[in-house]
N, C-alpha and C positions, 0 to 999 in steps of 0.2 A: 789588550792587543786590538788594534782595529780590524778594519776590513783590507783585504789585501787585495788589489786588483792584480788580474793574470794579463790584462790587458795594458798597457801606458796611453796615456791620448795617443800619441806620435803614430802609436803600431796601430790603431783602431781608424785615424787619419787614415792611414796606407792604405788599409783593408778596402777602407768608405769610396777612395779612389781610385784600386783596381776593380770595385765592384759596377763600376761605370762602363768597364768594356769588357769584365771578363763574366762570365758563371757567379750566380754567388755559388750554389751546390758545390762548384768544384773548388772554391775558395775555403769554404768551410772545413773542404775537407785536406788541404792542405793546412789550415790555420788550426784546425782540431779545434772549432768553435762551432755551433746551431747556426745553421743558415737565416732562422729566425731573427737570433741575437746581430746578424750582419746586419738583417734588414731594417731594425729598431734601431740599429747605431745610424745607418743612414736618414731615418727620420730625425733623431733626437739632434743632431749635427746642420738636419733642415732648417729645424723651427727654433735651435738654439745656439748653433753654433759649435765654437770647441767647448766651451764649460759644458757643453749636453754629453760629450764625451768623458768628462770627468766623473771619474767613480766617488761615491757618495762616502763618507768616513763617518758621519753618526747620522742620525736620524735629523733631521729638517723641522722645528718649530715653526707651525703654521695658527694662526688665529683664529676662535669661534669666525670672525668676524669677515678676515682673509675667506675660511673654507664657505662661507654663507655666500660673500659677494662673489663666487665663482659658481657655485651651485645657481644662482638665481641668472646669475651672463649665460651661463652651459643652456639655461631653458631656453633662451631668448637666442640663441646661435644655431648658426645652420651645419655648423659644424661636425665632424664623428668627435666620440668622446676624447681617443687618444690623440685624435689634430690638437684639440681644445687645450686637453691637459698637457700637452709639448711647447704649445706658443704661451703657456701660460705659467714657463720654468718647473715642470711638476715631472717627475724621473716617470710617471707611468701610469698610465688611466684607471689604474687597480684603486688607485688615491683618490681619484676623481668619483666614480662608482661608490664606491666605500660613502662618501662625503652627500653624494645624491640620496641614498637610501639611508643614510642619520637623518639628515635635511627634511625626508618628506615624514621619519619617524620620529621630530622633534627629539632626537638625539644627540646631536651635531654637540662636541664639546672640545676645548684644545687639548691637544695631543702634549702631555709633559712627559720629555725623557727622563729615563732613569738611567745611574751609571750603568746596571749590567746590560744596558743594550748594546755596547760596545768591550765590553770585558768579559760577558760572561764564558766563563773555562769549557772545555770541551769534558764531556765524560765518558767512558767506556759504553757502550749498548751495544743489542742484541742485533741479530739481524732481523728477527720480527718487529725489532722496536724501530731499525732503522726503515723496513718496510709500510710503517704505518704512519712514520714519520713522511717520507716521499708521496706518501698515497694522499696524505692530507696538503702537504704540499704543494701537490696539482691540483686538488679542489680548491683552493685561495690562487690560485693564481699564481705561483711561484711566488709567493710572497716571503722572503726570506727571514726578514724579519721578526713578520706572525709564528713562522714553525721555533724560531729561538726562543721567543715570549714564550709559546706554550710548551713545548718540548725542554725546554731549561739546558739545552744545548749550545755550542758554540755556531758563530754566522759560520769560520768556515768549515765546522763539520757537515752541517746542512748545504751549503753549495759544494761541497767534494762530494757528497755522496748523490747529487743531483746533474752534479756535473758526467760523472761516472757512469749512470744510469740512462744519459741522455746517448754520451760515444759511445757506449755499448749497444746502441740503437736497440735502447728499451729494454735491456736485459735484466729482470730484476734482479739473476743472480752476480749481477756485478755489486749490488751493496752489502753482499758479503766479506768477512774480516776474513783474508786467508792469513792473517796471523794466528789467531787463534784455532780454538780446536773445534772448527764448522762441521757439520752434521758430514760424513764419508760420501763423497761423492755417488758409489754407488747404493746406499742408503736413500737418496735424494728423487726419488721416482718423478717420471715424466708429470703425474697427477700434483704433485709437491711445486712443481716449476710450473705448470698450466695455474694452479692456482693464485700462486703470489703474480704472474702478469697478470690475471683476470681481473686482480685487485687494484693496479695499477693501471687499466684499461678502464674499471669501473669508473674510477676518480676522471681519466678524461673527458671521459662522456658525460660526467656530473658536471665539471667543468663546463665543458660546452653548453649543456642544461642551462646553467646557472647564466653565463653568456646571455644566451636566448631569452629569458626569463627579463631581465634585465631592462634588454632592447626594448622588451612589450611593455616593461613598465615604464621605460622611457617616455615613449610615444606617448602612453596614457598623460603622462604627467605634460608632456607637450598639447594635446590637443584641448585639453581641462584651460591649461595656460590661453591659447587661442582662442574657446570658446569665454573665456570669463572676461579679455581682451574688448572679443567680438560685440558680447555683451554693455560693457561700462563705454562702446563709445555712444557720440551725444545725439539723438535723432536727428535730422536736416527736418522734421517738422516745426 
């Protein structure tokens, strides 16, 4: 089974066009969508049009060669990352990042899909499992992908339960299975709930970290570029 978009281009069109004179905040919350995800639809629909609205159905084959000759443009561009990686057909700068830091670690190799990236079954977990599953989650970046690779889970059980977690405005105890037989509500002490958000809060901050981190090694890698530039030109002596 593929991936299954909640969104159609047509309905994400509408959205990108009320978002023009209305709230996104209050959009979001008619549409029961992240106001974030409004504001990426309206970039991606900027720098690409409607296929930037189209949701993705397997994974994208890109070349050592491809991913090289954009890492070496990205140094030399005045660009942010995420402009970069939008004008240059790519769903989200998490790709672009990723590819910078193979690139400067002589890692850089093509990415070949495997069938279960698109097939693999969902399977039964726990709610700690599903909590450590989300927490890792938002340390990659919502990469949805990476949690199915590692996790051996299905795409969309990892975006239903991230989905969930997100309209619950953060709630971790929304990725609870109230089908099954979860720990008795009054069993479940405030210290039980403080810590599963703490753990969830930790990853954001790691996140951001990681972000920041990034940035500074960016720059690095830009001003090395600059100086070795400044360097190789020819004296007017």
């Amino acid at each position: 089974m593929g991936r299954r978009a909640k969104f159609s281009v047509q309905q994400k069109l509408i959205i990108i066009k009320k978002a023009q004179t209305e709230s996104i905040e209050r959009l979001a919350q008619e549409y029961c969508v992240n106001a974030h995800t409004i504001r990426r639809w309206k970039r991606m629909y900027k720098y690409q049009g409607m296929r930037g609205l189209e949701s993705a159905h397997h994974n994208k084959v890109y070349s050592v060669e491809f991913k090289r000759k954009l890492v070496v443009e990205f140094e030399h561009s005045t660009d942010t990352l995420e402009k970069f990686a939008l004008k240059h057909g790519l769903k989200s700068d998490w790709q672009l990042s990723q590819w910078i830091i193979q690139y400067n670690e002589s890692k850089l190799k093509a990415y070949t899909p495997r069938k279960r990236d698109s097939i693999m079954p969902g399977h039964k977990t726990t709610f700690e499992e599903r909590l450590s599953i989300i927490e890792d989650l938002i340390k990659h970046d919502v990469n949805y992908s990476w949690a199915v690779d590692k996790y051996h889970v299905s795409y969309q059980q990892v975006y239903g339960w991230y989905q969930k977690y997100r309209k619950s405005g953060n709630d971790s105890q929304s990725l609870r299975d109230r089908r099954g037989k979860a720990k008795p509500k009054a069993e479940w002490t405030e210290l039980d709930k403080l810590r599963a958000e703490n753990r969830l809060l930790k990853a954001e901050v790691k996140r951001n970290e990681m972000e920041v981190a990034f940035a500074k090694k960016l720059i690095e890698i830009r001003n090395r570029e600059a100086k070795s530039s400044s360097n190789n030109k020819p004296s007017k002596n």
